[in-house]
N, C-alpha and C positions, 0 to 999 in steps of 0.2 A: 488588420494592418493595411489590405489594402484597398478597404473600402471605406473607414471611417475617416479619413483626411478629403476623399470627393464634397466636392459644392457642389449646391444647385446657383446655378446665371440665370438660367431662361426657359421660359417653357411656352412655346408660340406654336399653335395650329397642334400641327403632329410632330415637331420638333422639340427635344431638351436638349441645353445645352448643357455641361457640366464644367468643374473646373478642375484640373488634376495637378500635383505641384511640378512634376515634370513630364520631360517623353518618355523617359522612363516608363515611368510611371503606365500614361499612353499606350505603349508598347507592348508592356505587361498586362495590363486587361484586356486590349486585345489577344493577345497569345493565350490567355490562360483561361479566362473568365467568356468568351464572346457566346457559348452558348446561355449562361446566365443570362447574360445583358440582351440579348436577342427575347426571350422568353418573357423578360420584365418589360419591354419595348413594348411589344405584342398585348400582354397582359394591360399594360396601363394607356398605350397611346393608340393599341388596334395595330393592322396589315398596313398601314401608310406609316408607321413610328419611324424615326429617325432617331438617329444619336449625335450628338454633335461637340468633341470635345475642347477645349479655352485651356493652351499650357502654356504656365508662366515659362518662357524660353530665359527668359533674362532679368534678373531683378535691379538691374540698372545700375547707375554708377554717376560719379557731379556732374561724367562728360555726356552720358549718354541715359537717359530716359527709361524708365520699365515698360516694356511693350509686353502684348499675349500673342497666341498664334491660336488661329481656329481651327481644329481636324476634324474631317466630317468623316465619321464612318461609313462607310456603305457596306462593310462588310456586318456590324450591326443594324444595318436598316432592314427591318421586316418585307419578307419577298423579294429582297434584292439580293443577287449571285454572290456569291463572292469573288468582287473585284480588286480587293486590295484597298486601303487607305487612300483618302487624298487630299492632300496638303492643299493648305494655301491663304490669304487672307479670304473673311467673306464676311467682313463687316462694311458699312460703308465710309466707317469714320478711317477705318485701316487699311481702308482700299487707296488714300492717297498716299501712304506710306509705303503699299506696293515693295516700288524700287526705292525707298531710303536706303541710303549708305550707311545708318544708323541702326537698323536694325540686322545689318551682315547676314541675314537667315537663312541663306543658300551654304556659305559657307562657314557656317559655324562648325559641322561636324569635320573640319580638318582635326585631325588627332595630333596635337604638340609635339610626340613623342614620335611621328612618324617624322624620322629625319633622315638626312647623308648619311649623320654619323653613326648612326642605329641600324642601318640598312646593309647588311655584311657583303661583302664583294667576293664573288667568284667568279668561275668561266660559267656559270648557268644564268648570272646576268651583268656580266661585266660590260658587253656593248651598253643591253637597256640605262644601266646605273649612270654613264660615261652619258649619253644622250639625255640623261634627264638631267645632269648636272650641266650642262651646256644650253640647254630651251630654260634652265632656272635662271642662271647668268645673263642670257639674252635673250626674254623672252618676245617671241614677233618677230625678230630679227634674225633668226637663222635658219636654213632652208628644211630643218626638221619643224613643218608646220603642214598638215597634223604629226603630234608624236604620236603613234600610235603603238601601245604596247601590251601584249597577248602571251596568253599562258592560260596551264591548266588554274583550277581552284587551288585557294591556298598555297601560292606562291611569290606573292609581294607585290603584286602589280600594284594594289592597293595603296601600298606603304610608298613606293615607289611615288607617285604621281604626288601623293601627300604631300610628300618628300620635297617634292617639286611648289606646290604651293606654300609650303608654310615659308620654304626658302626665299619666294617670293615676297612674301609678306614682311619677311624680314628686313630682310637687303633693299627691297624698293615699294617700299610703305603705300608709295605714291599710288600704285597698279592697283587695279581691283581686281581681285580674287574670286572666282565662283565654280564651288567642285559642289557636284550633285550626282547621286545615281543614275542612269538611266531610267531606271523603274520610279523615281520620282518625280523628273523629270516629265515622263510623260501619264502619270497621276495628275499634275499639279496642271498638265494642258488638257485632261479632261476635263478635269473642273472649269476650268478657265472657259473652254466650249459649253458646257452648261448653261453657262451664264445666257442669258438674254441680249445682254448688251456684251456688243462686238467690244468695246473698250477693254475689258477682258484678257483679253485673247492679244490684243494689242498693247497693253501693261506685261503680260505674262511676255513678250516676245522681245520689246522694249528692257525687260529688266536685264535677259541675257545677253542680247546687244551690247549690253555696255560694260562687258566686262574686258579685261584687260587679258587675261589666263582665265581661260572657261576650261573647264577638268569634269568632263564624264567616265565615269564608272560602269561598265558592264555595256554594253553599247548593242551587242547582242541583243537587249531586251526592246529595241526598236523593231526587231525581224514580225513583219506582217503587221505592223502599225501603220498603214499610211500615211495617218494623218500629224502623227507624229512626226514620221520621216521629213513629209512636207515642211513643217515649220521647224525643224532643225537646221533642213536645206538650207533654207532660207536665212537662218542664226550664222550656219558656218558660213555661207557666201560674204553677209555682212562685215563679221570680223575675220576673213581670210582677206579681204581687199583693204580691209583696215589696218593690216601688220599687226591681228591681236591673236596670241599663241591659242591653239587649241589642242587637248592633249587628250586624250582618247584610251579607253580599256576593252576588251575583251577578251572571252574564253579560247579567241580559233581569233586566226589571219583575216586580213579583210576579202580574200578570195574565199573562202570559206561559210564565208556570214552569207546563210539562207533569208530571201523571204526580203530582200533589201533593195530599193530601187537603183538601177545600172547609175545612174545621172550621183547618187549620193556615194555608191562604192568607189566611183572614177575620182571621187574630192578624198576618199577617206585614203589614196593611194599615191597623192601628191607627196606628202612628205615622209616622212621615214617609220616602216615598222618594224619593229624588233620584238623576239620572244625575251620570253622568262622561263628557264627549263626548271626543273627540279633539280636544287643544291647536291654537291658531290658532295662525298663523308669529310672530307678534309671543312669544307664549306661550312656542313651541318656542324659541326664541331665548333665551329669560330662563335657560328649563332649560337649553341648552346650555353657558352661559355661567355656570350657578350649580356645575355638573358640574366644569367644567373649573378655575374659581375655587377648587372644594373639593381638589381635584389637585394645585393649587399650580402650574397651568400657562397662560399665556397665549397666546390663540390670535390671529389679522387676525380683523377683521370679515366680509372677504370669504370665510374659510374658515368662520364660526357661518353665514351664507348659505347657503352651500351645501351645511352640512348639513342645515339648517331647511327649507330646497328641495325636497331630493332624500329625506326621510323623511317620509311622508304615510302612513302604516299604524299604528304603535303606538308609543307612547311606549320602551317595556320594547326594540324595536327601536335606536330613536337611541338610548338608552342604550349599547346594545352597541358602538354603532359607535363611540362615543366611546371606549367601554374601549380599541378596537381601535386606533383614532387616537394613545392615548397610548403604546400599549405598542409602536405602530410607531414614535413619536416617541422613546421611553426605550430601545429594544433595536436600533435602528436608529442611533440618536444622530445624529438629524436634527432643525433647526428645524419646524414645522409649520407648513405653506407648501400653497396650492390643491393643487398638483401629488401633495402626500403626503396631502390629504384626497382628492379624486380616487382615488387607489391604495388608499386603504383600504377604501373604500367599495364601489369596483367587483366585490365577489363579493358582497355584499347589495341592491345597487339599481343598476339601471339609468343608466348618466352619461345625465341629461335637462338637460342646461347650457342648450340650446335649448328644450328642453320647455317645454309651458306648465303653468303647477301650477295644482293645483285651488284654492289658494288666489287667485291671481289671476283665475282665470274667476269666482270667484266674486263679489271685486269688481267687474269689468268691468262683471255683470249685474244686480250691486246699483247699483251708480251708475247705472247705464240703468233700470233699471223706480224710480228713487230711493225703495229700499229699504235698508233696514239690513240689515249681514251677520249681525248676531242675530235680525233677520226672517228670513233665508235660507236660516238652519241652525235655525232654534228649530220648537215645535210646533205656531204657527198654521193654520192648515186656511183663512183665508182666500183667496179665487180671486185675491183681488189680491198673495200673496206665493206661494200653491202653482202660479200657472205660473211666473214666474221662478226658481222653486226646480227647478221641472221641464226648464226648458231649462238651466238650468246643470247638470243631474246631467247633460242629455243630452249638452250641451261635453263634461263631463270623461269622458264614455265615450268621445266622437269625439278628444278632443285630448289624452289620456294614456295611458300604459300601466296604468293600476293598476286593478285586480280590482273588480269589484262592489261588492265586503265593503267594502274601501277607500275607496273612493268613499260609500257608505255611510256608514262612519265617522265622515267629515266634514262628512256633514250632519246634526248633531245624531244620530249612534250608529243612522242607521236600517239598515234590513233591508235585503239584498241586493234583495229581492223588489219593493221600493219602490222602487231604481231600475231594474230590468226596467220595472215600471210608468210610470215617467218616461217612458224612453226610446220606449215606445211610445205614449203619449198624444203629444208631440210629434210623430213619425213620423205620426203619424192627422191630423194637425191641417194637418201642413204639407200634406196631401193637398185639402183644400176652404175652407181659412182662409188668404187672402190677407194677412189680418195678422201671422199666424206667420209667413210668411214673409218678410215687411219685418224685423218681429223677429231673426229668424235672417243676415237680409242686411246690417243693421244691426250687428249683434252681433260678426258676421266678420269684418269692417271695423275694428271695435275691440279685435280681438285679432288681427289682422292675419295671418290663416288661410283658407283653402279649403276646404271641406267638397267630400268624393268624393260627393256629390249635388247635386238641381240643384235649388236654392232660389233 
């Protein structure tokens, strides 16, 4: 299946090229096959073999042309490390089409479906949402440049920014669109340095120039590039003095990004950044149900519960599990019923039917010290919401199974390291502070648990 549809193109020196019907396609041989393809490289072309893949990206249309794109593996080249894929044109008839506005190949992977109206709103990103719908509206023109928006994995920053160009794309046709990953990005400028001819490198920098809303993905992946960093620099100064929107992702704030030149962090701080927290159960609940609405499938209340419940780790997660939900519901040809969400679920998370979620501890200790649960998760520093912040990270380390990171997460996207810290401030506390301990005896009572110590 997926090797009888490959052509042969070319076969020059110690290079083959091949043709594959998509990236897919692409993608999946790499992933799955690349020890094979290594071994036949080797076997027929010797220790200099290359691979070099030709995918139909577009089969054309009256108004627009069928083009190819050429991917050179390096991660199949004999003797060579594994660097990763990298994109780019490397022919020389396709080297003038480079930057055509005809072949959009930077921005093809906007995903259609990543929109406003797909994009659920809560307090875990109702700034970011509110800001990205504003640089859509007027992009270049308002003092959110860069937008810069940061969170853990799997919590929509992705969709978000999408969100942001396809709105673009819509509404003002006119603007050129260019969202790329980081990590392709500076693929596609390796290549481009390869080359012999500086032209290259000046096409490669030339194409992103002249975008209108340039949209980078994962930005982090520039930490300890230089040379990277250098011709970014260079991109963003371009279109920041040109009034053209630049809109930015990461894992962590831009104080946080290691490894990154002072001169590019001071540009990445001009305009406004905003996190993405992990959805509250109210939140999770709206996405479940906006999911399975767009599916064309109706679920019980009791079964959005207990998915809302039982996924406390990342959005990109309960996603999955719903795909899973439905295609056990469609290929099984069963109603969806607890019993079938139960069964689904159970090789991604733990049945905690009993468990307490961190969502509820988190209540429990907001109503008790009468705090707000966006006191409890937000960034105050006050003493009067960072110890009930501290003793609830320290609940849900005693009263859940779920990882640091996780736990983390959900309090406003913080760092494992902060709840290690938690959990030992109260431990110290409960040691000569008679009050923590009323606190803790109090608290117990109202989540109607035992703690295996003696408070």
């Amino acid at each position: 299946m997926w090797f009888e549809p490959i052509k042969p193109v070319l076969l020059k020196d110690f290079e083959i090229t091949i043709a594959v019907p998509s990236q897919h396609y692409y993608e999946y041989l790499e992933s799955n096959y690349l020890g094979v393809l290594k071994k036949v490289i080797h076997d027929q072309l010797g220790p200099l073999g290359r691979l070099k893949y030709q995918v139909l990206m577009d089969k054309g249309s009256q108004n627009r042309p069928a083009f190819s794109l050429l991917m050179t593996s390096t991660k199949a080249a004999v003797g060579v490390q594994d660097e990763g894929f990298m994109t780019g044109i490397d022919n020389e008839n396709s080297l003038t089409n480079f930057d055509s506005e005809e072949q959009h190949y930077f921005d093809i992977n906007l995903d259609p479906n990543h929109s406003f109206e797909s994009y659920i709103e809560g307090t875990c990103n109702r700034l970011a949402r509110s800001a990205g719908i504003a640089v859509a509206d007027r992009p270049g023109v308002t003092s959110f440049n860069p937008l810069f928006v940061y969170g853990g994995t799997g919590l929509g920053k992705t969709h978000l920014v999408q969100a942001i160009g396809n709105y673009v794309k819509e509404h003002t046709p006119n603007l050129n669109v260019r969202y790329v990953s980081a990590e392709k990005f500076g693929n596609q400028f390796i290549q481009a340095t390869q080359k012999k001819d500086r032209k290259y490198i000046q096409l490669f920098a030339d194409y992103y120039s002249k975008a209108d809303v340039l949209i980078i993905d994962d930005i982090q992946f520039f930490g300890s590039k230089e040379k990277t960093q250098e011709i970014f620099f260079q991109i963003f100064n371009h279109l920041h003095q040109n009034k053209k929107q630049l809109i930015l992702t990461s894992d962590r704030a831009p104080k946080d990004l290691n490894d990154m030149q002072e001169r590019l962090l001071s540009r990445l701080k001009w305009g406004l950044s905003v996190d993405v927290q992990f959805p509250d159960f109210d939140t999770r609940v709206a996405i479940i149900r906006n999911k399975m609405e767009a599916s064309g499938i109706q679920i019980p209340d009791n079964v959005v519960d207990y998915i809302a419940h039982n996924v406390e780790s990342n959005v990109r997660e309960m996603e999955g599990i719903i795909i899973r939900l439905i295609a056990h519901a469609t290929l099984m040809r069963k109603e969806i019923d607890l019993d079938l969400a139960k069964l689904t679920v159970q090789t991604l998370v733990q049945d905690v039917e009993n468990e307490i979620s961190i969502d509820y501890i988190q209540k429990i200790v907001s109503e008790y010290f009468n705090i707000t649960l966006e006191e409890i998760k937000g960034k105050t520093r006050k003493q009067e919401i960072v110890l009930p912040r501290q003793i609830a990270m320290f609940y849900a380390k005693e009263l859940t199974n779920h990882s640091l990171k996780a736990i983390g997460n959900q309090f406003g996207g913080r760092d494992h390291s902060t709840v290690i810290h938690a959990i030992q401030t109260v431990n110290n506390l409960l040691e000569h502070d008679k009050k923590i301990e009323k606190y803790l005896d109090d608290l117990s009572k109202k989540l109607k648990v035992t703690l295996t110590r003696d408070i």
